[in-house]
N, C-alpha and C positions, 0 to 999 in steps of 0.2 A: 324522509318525505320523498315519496315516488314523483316521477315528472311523466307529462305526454306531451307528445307534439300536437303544435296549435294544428298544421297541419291534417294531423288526425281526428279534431274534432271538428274543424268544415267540415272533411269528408262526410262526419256525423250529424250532426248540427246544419250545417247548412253557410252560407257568406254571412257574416257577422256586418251591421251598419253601426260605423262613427258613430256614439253619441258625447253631443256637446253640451257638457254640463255651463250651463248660463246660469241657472236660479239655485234656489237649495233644494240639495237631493229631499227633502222633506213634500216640497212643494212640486215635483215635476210626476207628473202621473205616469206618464212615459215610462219613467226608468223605475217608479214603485210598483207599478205591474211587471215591468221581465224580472225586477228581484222576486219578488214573491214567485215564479214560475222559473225561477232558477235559469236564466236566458242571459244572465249577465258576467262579464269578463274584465276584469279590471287589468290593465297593462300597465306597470312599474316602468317607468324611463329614466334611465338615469343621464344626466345631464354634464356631467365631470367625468372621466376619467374609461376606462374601454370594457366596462362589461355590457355584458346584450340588453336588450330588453327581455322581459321575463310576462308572464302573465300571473293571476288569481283569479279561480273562478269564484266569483263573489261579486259583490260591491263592497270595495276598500274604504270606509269613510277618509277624509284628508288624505289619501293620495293622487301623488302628481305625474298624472299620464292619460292614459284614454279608456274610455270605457266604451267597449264593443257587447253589440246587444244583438245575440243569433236568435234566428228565425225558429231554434228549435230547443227543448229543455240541454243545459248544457251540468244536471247537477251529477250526474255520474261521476262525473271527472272532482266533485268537493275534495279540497283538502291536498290536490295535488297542484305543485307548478307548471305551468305552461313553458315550456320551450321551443325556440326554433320558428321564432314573430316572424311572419312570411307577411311583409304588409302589401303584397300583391295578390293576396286572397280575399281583401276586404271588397266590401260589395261597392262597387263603380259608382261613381254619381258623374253620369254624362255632360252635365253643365251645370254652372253655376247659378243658372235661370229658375233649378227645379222648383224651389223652396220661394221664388217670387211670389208675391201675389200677381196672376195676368192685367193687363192694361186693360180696363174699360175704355170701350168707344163710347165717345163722346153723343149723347143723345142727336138723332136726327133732327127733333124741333122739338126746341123747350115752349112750354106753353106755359107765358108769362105773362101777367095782365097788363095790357098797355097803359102805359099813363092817358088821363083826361086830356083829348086834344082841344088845341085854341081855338074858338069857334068863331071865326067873324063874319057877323053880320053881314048879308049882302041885299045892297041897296038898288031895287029894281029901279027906282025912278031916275039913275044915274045912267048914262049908256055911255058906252067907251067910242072913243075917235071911229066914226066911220072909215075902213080902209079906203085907200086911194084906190078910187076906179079909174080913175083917167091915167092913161097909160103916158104922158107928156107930162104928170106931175109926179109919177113914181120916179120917170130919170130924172127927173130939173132933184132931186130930192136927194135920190142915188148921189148927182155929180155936186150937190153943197158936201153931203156929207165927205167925199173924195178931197174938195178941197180944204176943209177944215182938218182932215189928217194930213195933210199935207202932200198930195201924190195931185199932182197935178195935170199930168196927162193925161190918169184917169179921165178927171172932169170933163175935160176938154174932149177926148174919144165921145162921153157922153152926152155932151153936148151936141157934137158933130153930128148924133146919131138923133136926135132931138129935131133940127136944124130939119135934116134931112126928112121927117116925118110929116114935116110941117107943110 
C-alpha cells in the first residue's frame, strides 16, 4: 500500500474542517454528502503507545479519531495512507462564538394588552376641602403640624412670624 503526505493533498484539495461526529453517521447530511463527493478523511489516533497518527481517505465506519472534510474532491488519493498529520494545516476556527446562535435584542416595546383598569366612580356632588386662602391659617397649620412632630422651634419661629403679620 503506497502512502502521501497529508501535506500534499491541502496543497491539492484545499484546508480540510474538523468534523464532529455527535449523531449517526446515517443521519448527519453534512458528512453523507462529502462521502458521496469523495471530500472525506478519516484520522486513526492511537491513544497508547508512540506511533503517529495516520490518515484514510474514506469514512472509517467505528473508528476512533477525527474526520476531516476538504473543501475539494480528495478520491485520487483512494486506497493510499495518509502520512505526516500536520494538524497546523487544518482550517482555523477564530472563536468559539462561531457556531453560536447571535443574541437577540430584546424588542423595543412589546405590545401587550393591558389588564381591565379599576374604574371608580367619581362623585361630582362631593367637593374636596377648599384650600386655605388665608395666609394666617396656612402658618397656625404649618406650626400645629411642627409641633406634633415634635420640632419645636419650628412652631415657635412660625408663630413669631404669624404674631408678627398680625
Amino acid at each position: 500500500m503506497s502512502t502521501v503526505r497529508f501535506s500534499e493533498i491541502v496543497k491539492i484539495a484545499g484546508e480540510p474542517d474538523v468534523h464532529l461526529l455527535l449523531t449517526d453517521p446515517a443521519q448527519d447530511t453534512r458528512l453523507k454528502k462529502a462521502v458521496s463527493a469523495h471530500r472525506v478523511m478519516t484520522i486513526h489516533q492511537t491513544t497508547v503507545g508512540t506511533k503517529r497518527d495516520y490518515g484514510t481517505v474514506g469514512f472509517v465506519k467505528g473508528a476512533t479519531g477525527q474526520f476531516l472534510i476538504f473543501p475539494k474532491s480528495i478520491g485520487a488519493y483512494e486506497g493510499r495512507t495518509v502520512v505526516g498529520i500536520k494538524y497546523d494545516l487544518l482550517k482555523h476556527i477564530p472563536d468559539a462564538t462561531v457556531h453560536q446562535r447571535p443574541h437577540r435584542k430584546p424588542p423595543s416595546q412589546v405590545h401587550r394588552k393591558k389588564p381591565d383598569a379599576i374604574i371608580i366612580p367619581f362623585d361630582h356632588d362631593a367637593s374636596p376641602d377648599p384650600p386655605a386662602t388665608n395666609p394666617i391659617r396656612t402658618h397656625l397649620e404649618r406650626a400645629v403640624l411642627a409641633l406634633e412632630q415634635g420640632r419645636q422651634v419650628a412652631a415657635h419661629r412660625i408663630l413669631t412670624t404669624v404674631l408678627r403679620k398680625i
